[in-house]
N, C-alpha and C positions, 0 to 999 in steps of 0.2 A: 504494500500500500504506500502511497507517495505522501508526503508531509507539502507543504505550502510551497508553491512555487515563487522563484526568485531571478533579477533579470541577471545576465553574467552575459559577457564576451566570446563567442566560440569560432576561433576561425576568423576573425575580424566581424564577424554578426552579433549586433545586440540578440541575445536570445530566451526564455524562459525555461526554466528547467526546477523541477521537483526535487527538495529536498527526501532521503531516504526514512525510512523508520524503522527499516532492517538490513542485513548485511548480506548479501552472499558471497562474502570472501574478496580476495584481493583485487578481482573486475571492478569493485566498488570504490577502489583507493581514490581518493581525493573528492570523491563527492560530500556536500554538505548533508548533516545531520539534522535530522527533525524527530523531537519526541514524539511517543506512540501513542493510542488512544485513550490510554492511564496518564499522560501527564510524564513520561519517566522516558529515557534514554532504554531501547531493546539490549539484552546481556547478547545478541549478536554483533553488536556493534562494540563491543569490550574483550581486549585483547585478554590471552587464558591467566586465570588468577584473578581477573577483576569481575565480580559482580557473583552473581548465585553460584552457588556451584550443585553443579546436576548430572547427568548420565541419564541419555535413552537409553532404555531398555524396554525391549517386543513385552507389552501386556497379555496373558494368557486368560485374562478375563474383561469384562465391559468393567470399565473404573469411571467414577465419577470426578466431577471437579470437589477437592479437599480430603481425597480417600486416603487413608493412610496404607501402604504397601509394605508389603514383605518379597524382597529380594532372592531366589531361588538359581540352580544353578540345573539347565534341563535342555544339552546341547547348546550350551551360553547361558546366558543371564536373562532369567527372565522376570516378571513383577506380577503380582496379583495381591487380592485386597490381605491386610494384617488380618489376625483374627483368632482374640483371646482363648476360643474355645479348644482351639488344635495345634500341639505341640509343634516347633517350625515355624509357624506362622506368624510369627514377632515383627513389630515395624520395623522396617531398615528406612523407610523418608515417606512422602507423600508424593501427590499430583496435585496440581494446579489446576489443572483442565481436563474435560474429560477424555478418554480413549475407549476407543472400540475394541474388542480381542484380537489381539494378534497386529494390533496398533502400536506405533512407538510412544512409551511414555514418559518423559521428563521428568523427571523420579528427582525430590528434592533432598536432602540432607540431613543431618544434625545440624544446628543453631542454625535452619533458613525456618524464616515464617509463613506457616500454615493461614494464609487470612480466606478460606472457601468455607469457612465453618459457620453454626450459626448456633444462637442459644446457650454462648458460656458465660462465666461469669469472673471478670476481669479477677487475678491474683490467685483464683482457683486452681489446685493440682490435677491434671486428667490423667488419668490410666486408658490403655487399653481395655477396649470392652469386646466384649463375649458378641458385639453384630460389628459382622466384617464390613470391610473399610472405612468409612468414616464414624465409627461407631467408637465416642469417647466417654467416658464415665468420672465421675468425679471421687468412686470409689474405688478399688480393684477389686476385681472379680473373687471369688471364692470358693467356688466348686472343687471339687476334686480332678483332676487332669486340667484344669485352667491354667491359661498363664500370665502372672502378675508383669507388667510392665508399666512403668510410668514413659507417659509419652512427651509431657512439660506444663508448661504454665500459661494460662489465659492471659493476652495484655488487655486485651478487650472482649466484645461480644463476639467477634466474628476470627478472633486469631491467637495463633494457640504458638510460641516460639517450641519445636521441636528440639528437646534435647532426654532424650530416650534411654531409662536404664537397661541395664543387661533383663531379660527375661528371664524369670523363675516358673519351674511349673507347679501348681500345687498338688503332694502324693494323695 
């Protein structure tokens, strides 16, 4: 998608030309920069080390936008929703946005902020909860074969900073 167009020089022609709002790599060197529809500079536009840090990785199920995933290894890397109930299935990051199965999904980190969420309560602890993917609990689960994980802390109603302990499972 193009950002606001701007007049420049090309070839001795006054000409217009569309600032970017995303990168496809070094064809794009020297063009101007324009924030994306959030207000913010695209992390394509940020050389490696700056900005979120993430990895596609192929979804093996439909994930929602703010699911939390668990990272698997099944002919490569692959992601499907976290989920308290079955041993394995511990958060390793989340999604932003949604993905289809067998979709790439941009799988977010330790300390990147979750903001797809809704219904928390600013300074509250969430666990992993027992309904997979975006399913957070403000207790940990308790069953037998459960598995305790804390996932981090509420800053607001809708965003949860990810910083996820080791998983315990309960005998």
């Amino acid at each position: 998608m193009a950002g606001n167009l701007y007049l420049t020089v090309l070839n001795g022609i006054k000409t217009l030309v569309a600032a970017l709002q995303t990168s496809a790599g070094a064809g794009d060197a020297g063009k101007l920069v324009a924030l994306d529809s959030t207000g913010k500079i695209s992390d394509t536009m940020m050389p490696v080390g700056i900005g979120a840090e993430t990895s596609v990785i192929t979804a093996t199920e439909a994930l929602g936008a703010g699911d939390f995933v668990n990272v698997y290894g099944s002919t490569g890397a692959k992601c499907r929703k976290a989920d308290a109930t079955t041993a394995g299935k511990e958060a390793h990051g989340f999604v932003l946005a949604a993905v289809e199965s067998a979709g790439p999904a941009t799988v977010y980190g330790i300390s990147q902020m979750n903001n797809q969420l809704s219904g928390l309560t600013p300074g509250e602890m969430y666990w992993l909860s027992t309904t997979a993917g975006q399913g957070v609990a403000t207790t940990p689960p308790s069953a037998s074969g459960n598995i305790v994980q804390r996932l981090g802390k509420a800053v607001s109603a809708t965003e949860i900073i990810f910083s996820p302990d080791d998983p315990v499972q309960i005998p």
